[in-house]
SEZA-902403 format. One record per residue (C-alpha): x, y, z; residue in three letters. Coordinates in nm, 4 decimals, decimal comma, always signed. Layout:
// SEZA-902403
{X = X; Y = Y; Z = Z; type = ala}
...
// end
This chain:
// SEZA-902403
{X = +12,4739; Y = +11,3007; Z = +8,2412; type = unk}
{X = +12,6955; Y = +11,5600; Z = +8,0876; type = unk}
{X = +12,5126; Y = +11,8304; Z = +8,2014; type = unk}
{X = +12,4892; Y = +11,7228; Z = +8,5651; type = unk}
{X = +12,7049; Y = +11,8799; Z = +8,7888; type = unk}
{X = +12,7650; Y = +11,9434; Z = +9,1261; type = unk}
{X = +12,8149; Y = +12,3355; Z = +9,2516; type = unk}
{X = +13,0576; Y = +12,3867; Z = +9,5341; type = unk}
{X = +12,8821; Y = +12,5659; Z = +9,7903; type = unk}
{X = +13,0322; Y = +12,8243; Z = +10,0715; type = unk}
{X = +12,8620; Y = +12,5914; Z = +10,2951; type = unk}
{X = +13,0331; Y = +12,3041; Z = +10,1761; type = unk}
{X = +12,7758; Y = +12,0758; Z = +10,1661; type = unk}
{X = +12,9235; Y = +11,8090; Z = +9,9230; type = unk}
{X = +13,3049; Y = +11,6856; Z = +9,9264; type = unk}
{X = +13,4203; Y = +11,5757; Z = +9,5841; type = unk}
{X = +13,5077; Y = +11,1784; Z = +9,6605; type = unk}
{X = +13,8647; Y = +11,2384; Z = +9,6062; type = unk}
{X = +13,8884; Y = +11,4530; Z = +9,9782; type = unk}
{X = +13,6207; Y = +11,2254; Z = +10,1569; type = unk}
{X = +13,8178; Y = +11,1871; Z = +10,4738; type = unk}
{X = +13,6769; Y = +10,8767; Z = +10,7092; type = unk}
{X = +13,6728; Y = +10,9260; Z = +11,0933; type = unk}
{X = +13,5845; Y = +10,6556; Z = +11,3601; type = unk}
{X = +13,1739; Y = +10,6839; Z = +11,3462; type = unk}
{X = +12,9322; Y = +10,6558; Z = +11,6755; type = unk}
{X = +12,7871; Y = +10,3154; Z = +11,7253; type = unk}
{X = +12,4417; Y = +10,3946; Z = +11,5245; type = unk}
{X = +12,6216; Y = +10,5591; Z = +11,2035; type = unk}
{X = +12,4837; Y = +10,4597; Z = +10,9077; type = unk}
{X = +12,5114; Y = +10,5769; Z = +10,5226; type = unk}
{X = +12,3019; Y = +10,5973; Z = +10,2012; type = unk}
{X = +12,3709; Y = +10,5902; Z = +9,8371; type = unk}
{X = +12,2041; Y = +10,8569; Z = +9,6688; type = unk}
{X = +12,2184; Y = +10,6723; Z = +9,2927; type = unk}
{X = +12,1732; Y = +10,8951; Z = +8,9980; type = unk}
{X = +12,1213; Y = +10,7522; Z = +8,6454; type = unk}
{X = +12,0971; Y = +10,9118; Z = +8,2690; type = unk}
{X = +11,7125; Y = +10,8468; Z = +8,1451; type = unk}
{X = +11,7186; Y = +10,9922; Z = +7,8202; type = unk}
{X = +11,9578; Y = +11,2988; Z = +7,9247; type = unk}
{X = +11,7994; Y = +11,3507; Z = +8,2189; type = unk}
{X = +11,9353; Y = +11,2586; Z = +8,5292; type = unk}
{X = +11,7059; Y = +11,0196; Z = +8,8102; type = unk}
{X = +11,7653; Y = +10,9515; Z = +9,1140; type = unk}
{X = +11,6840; Y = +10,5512; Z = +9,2014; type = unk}
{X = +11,4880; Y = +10,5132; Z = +9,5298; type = unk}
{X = +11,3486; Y = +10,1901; Z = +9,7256; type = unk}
{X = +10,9958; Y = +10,1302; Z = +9,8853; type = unk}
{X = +11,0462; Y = +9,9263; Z = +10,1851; type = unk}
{X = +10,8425; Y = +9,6024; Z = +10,2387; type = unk}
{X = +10,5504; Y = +9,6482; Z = +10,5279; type = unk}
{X = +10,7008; Y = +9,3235; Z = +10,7213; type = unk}
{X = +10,9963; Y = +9,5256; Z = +10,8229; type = unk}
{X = +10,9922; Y = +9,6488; Z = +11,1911; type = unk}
{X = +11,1426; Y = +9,9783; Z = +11,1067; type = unk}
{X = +10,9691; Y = +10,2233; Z = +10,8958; type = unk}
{X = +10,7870; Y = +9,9684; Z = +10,7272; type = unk}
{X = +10,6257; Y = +10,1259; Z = +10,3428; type = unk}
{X = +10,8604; Y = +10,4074; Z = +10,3756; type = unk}
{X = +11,0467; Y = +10,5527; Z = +10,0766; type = unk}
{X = +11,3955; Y = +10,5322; Z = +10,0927; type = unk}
{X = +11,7420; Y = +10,5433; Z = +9,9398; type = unk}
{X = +11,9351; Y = +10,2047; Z = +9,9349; type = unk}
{X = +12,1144; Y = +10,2464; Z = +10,2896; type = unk}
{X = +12,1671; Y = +10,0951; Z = +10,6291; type = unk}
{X = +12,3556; Y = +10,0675; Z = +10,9473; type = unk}
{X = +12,7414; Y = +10,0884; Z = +10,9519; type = unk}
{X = +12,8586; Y = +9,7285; Z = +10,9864; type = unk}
{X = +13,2336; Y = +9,6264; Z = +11,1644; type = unk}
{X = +13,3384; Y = +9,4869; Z = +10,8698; type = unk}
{X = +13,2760; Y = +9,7862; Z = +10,6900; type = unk}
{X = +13,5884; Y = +9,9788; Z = +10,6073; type = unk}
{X = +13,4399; Y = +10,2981; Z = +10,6244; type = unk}
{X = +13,0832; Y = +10,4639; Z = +10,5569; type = unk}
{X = +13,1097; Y = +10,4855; Z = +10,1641; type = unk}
{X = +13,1841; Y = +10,1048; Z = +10,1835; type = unk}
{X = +12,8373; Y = +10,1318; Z = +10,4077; type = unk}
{X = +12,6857; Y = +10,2933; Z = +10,1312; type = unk}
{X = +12,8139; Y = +10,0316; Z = +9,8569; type = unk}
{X = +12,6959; Y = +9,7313; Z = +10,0054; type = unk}
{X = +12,3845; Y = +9,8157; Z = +10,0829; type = unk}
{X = +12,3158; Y = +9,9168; Z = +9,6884; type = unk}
{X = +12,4901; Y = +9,5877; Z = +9,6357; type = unk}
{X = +12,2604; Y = +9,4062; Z = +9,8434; type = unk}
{X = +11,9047; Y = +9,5819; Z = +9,8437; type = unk}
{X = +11,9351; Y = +9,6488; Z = +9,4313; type = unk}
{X = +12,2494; Y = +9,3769; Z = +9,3223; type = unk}
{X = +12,4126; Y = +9,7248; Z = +9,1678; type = unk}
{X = +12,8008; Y = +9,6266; Z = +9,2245; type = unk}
{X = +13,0353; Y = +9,8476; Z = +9,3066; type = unk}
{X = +13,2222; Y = +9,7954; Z = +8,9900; type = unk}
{X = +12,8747; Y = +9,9999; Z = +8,8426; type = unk}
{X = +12,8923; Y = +10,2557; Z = +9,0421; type = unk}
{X = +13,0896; Y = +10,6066; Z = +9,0644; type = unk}
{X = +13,1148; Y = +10,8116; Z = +9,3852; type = unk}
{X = +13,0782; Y = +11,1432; Z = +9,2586; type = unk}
{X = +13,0971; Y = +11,2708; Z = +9,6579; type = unk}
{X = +12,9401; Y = +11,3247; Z = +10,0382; type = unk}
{X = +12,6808; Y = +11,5272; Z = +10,1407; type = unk}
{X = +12,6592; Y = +11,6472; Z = +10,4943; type = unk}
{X = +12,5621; Y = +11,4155; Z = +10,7960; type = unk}
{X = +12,1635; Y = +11,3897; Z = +10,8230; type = unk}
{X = +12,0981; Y = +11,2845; Z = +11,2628; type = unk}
{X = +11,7396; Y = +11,1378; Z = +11,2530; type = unk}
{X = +11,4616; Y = +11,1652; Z = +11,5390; type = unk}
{X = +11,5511; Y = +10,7873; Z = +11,5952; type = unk}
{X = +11,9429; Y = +10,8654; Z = +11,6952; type = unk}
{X = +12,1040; Y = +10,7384; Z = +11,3556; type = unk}
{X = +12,3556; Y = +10,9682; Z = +11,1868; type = unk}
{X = +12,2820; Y = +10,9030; Z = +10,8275; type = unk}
{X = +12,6393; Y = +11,0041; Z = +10,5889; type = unk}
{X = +12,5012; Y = +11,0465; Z = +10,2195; type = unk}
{X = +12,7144; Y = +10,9731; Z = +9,9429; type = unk}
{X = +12,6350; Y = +11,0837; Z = +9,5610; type = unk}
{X = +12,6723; Y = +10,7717; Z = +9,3222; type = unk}
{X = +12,6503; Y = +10,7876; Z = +8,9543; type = unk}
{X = +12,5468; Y = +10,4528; Z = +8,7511; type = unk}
{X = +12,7190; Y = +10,3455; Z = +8,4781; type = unk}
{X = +12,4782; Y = +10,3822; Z = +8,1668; type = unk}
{X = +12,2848; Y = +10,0833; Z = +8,0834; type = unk}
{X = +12,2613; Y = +9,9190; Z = +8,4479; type = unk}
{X = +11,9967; Y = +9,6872; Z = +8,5351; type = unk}
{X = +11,8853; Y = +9,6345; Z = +8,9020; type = unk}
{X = +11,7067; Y = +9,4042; Z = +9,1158; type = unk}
{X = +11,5702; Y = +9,4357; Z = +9,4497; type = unk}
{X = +11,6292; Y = +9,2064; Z = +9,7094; type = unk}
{X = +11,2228; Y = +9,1246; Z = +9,8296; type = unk}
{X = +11,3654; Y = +9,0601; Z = +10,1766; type = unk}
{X = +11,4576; Y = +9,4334; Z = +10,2046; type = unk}
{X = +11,2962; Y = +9,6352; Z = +9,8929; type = unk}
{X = +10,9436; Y = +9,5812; Z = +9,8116; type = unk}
{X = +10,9753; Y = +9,8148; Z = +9,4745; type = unk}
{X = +11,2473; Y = +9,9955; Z = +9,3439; type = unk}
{X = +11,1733; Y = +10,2963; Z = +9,1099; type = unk}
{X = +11,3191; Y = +10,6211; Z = +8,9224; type = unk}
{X = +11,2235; Y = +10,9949; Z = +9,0342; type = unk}
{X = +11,3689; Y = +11,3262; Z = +8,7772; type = unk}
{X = +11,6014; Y = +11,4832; Z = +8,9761; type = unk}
{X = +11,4015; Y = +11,8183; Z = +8,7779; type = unk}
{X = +11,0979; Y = +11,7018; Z = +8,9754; type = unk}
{X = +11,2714; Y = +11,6852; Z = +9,2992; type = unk}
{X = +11,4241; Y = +12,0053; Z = +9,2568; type = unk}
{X = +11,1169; Y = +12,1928; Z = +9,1724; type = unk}
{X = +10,9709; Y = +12,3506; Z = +9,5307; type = unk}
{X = +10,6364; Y = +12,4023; Z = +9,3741; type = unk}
{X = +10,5969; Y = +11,9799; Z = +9,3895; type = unk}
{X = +10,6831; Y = +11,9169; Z = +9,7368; type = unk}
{X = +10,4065; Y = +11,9784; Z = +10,0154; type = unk}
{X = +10,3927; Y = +12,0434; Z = +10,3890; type = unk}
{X = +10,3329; Y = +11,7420; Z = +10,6049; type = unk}
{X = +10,2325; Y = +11,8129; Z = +11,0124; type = unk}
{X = +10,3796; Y = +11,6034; Z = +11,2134; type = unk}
{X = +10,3945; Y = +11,4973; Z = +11,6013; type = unk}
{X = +10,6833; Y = +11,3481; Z = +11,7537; type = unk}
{X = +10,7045; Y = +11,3687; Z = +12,0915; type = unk}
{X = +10,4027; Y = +11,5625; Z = +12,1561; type = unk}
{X = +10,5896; Y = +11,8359; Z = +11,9169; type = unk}
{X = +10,4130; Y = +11,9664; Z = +11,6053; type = unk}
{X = +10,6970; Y = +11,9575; Z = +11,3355; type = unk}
{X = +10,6152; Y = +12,0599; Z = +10,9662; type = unk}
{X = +10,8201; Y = +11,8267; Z = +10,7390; type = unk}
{X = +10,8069; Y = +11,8306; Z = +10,3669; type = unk}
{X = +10,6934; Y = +11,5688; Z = +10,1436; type = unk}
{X = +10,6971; Y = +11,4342; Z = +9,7600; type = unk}
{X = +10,4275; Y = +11,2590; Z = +9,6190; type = unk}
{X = +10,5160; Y = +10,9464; Z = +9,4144; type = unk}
{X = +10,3562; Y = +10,6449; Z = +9,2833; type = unk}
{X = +10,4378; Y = +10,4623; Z = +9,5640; type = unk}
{X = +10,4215; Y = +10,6719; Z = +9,8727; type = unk}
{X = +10,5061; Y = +10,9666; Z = +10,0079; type = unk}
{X = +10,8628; Y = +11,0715; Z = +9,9891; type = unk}
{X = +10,9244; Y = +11,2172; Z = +10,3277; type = unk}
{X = +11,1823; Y = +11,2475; Z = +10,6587; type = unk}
{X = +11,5241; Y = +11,2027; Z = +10,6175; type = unk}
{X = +11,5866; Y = +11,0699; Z = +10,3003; type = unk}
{X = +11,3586; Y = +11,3644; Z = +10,1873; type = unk}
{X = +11,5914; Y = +11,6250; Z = +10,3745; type = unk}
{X = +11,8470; Y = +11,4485; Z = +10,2395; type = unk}
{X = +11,7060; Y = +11,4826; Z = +9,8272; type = unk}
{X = +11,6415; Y = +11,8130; Z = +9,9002; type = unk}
{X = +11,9980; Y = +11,8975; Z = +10,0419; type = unk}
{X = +12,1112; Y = +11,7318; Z = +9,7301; type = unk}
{X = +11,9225; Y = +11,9185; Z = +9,4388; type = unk}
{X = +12,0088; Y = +12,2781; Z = +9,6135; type = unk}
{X = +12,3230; Y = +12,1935; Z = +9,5413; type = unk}
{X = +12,2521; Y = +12,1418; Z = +9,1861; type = unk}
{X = +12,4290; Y = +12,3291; Z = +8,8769; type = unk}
{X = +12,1273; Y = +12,2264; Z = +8,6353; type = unk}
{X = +11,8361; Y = +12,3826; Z = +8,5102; type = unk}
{X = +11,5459; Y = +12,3196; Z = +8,6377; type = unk}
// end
């Protein structure tokens, strides 16, 4: 992971963890972990299928993430638990790296990304309540425009053109793909 870095854009996209600054959040915040780990000096990024019994967005692809809870002490706490408890990744294996910018969904949930590096050699498992498969993407994949596709989409009665990643488990799509591809513009590696 020595190459990866983050760029600091004029946008100011990502905060380095160190100025994250935590405000009171509306009633349907909620936060992901975007977790990165070194494959064989190439940096991943660990996503979730969801299980089809779940009432929302049942098969989607995700990152591990949910709703901001009262006895969460802020949104990166948010972020933690829900690795902890989708993928049993502690905290303790974990290194916020930063924040990207707020993501607001169609369903009215503002989504705060943070950027989490795993400590080399971490195993996972997925809770089956709330992951149905967990599984690595190259962040040189993601990056590359040339692999993702336009997807047409209604919502509303409004055509919307999203874009979308094929993986071995789904389409990669939505927020948490708007959210990826936030992330690897802001990327200082080569692709």
């Amino acid at each position: 992971m020595a190459r990866f870095q983050l760029t600091a854009p004029t946008n100011e996209y990502i905060q380095p963890a160190d100025k994250i600054h935590f405000k009171q959040r509306p009633q349907r915040a909620s936060a992901v972990m975007l977790p990165l780990i070194d494959v064989d000096n190439s940096a991943h990024i660990l996503l979730c299928k969801r299980p089809m019994f779940l009432n929302h967005h049942p098969g989607e692809i995700c990152l591990p993430g949910g709703k901001h809870e009262l006895n969460d002490a802020n949104l990166r706490h948010t972020a933690l638990r829900e690795l902890s408890e989708e993928l049993n990744i502690g905290p303790e294996n974990v290194t916020v790296i930063g924040q990207l910018g707020d993501y607001s969904t169609l369903t009215g949930f503002t989504i705060t990304p943070f950027v989490g590096v795993l400590a080399p050699n971490t195993h996972w498992h997925a809770d089956q309540n709330e992951v149905a498969a967990s599984f690595l993407l190259p962040v040189n994949a993601l990056a590359d425009v040339k692999n993702w596709q336009p997807l047409p989409f209604h919502r509303f009665g409004k055509a919307i053109t999203l874009q979308c990643f094929s993986t071995p488990y789904g389409l990669l799509w939505g927020a948490t793909a708007s959210i990826i591809k936030n992330f690897t513009k802001q990327l200082a590696i080569p692709v």
